[in-house]
N, C-alpha and C positions, 0 to 999 in steps of 0.2 A: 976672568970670572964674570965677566962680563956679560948678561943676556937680551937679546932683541925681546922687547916684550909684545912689538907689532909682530914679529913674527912665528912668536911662542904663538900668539889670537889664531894665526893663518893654523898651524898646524893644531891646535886642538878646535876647531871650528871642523876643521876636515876627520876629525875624529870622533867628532860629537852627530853630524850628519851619517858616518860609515857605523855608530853602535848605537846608535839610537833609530834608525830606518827600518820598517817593518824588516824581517827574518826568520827564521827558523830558531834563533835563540829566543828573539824575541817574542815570538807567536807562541815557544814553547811554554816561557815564562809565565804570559798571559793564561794560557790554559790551564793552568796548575791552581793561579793564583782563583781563577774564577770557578774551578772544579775543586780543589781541596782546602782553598785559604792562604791567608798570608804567610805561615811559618812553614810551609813546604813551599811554597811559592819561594821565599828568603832562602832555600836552601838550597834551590836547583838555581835561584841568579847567585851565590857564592860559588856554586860549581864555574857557571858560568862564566863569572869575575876571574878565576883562579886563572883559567883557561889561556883565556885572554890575556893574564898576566904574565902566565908561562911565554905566551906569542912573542909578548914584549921586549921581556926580555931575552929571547933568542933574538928577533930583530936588532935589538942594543949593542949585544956583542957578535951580530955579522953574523951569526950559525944560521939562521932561518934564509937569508941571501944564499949562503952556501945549500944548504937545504933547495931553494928555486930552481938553482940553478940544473940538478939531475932530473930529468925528466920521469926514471924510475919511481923515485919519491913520493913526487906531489902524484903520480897514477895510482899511488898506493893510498896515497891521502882521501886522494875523489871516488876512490872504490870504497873503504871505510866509514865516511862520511854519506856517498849515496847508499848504502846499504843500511845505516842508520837511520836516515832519515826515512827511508821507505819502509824500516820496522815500523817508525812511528806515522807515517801513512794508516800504516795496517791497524796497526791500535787506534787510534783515532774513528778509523771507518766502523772496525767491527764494533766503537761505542755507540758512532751516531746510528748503525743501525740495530741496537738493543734497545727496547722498549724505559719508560722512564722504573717502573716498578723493578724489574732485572736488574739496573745498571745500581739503580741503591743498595743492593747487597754487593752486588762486584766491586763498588766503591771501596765497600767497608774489609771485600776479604781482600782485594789487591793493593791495599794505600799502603804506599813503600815508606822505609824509614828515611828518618834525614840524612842519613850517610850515603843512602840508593840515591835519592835526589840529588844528591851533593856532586855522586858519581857522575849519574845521569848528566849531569847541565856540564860538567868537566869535560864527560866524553865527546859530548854534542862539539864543543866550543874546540878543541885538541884535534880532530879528525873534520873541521871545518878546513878548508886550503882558502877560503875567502877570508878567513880572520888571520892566517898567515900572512895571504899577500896584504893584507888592508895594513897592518903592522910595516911591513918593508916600506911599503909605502909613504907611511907616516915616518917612520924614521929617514926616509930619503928627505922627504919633505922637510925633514927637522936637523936635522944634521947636515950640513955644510963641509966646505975641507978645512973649516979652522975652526971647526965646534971642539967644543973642550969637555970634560966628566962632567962640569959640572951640568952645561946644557940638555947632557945626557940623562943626568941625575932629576932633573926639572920637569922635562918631558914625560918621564916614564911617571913623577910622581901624580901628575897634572894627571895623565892619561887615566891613572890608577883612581883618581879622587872621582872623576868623571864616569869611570865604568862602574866603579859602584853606586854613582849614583842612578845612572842610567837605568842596570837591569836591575837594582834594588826599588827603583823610583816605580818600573812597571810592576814589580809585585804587589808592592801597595797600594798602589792606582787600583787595577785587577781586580784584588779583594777585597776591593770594599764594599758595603752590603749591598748598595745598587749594583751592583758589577755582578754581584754574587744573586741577585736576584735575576735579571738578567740574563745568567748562563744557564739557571734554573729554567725559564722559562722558553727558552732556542736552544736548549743544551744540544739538543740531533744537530741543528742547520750551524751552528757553533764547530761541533765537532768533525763533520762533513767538510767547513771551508778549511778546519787545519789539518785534514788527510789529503786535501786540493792541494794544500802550499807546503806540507812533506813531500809529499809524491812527484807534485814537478823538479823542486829545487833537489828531491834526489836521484829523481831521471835527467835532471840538468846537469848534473854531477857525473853519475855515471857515463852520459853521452857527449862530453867536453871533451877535447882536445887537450893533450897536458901541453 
């Protein structure tokens, strides 16, 4: 029962650095929390959180390894994923280029509910193949050939305390009033750089190698 607690640090250090580094979850997060507020901001990082927990634990019980290992797969995964991400490209552009008076009605007739956001940051995270491998990875990292449930049990919970606090931490950072005043006042050149960092990461996607 026994746990290294030096090297519980190594692996959730390397997991703190992989979910907390700017993203596509994490850009998306921010944009929510600066465009509609904290409580849809909170609902697309629970999405998010979910995602990544689902990642977990497939990585825990070896299914996501299995998953790597077919090349068919993860092509399916990078085509999904880039194809998402360049919807939200496209949303993103056609906001930065709507004028500021236009986009405050479109605000008000397209704000999704919490369950759409919930969806949203689910899907995002689910059809990501870097939140996959970043999971394998950390479990390779964490688990050893004399790791026991219980190390297994530890890691995943660590990881879980962690992810929440991460894309939870960036909603409320986000939406807080200066953040919120802020996105008001650069909303176009805002909105522009997260259709820049869609559109690569899902033409980077699309045009990877499985």
């Amino acid at each position: 029962m026994f746990v290294d607690l030096h090297h519980l640090a190594l692996v959730f250090t390397a997991y703190i650095i992989a979910a907390a580094s700017p993203g596509p979850s994490n850009m998306r997060i921010m944009g929510v929390a600066m465009h509609q507020g904290r409580q849809s901001a909170l609902m697309i990082a629970a999405g998010v959180v979910s995602g990544s927990l689902f990642w977990g634990s497939m990585a825990a019980t070896g299914v996501s390894a299995i998953l790597a290992q077919y090349a068919q797969a993860l092509i399916v995964l990078k085509i999904l994923g880039g194809l998402y991400l360049l919807l939200l490209a496209f949303k993103a552009a056609k906001s930065a280029m709507t004028s500021d008076d236009r986009q405050g009605g479109a605000i008000d007739a397209a704000k999704a509910s919490g369950f759409g956001l919930y969806r949203r940051g689910l899907l995002m995270h689910l059809t990501n193949p870097k939140a996959l491998l970043g999971w394998i990875a950390t479990m390779t990292l964490g688990l050893g050939p004399g790791a026991t449930p219980a190390t297994v049990a530890v890691i995943l919970a660590g990881c879980a305390i962690l992810s929440v606090t991460i894309f939870c931490g960036y909603a409320l950072v986000f939406s807080t009033a200066p953040m919120i005043r802020m996105y008001r006042h650069a909303r176009r050149w805002i909105e522009g750089t997260l259709a820049l960092v869609f559109g690569a990461a899902g033409m980077k996607l699309l045009l990877s190698r499985a």
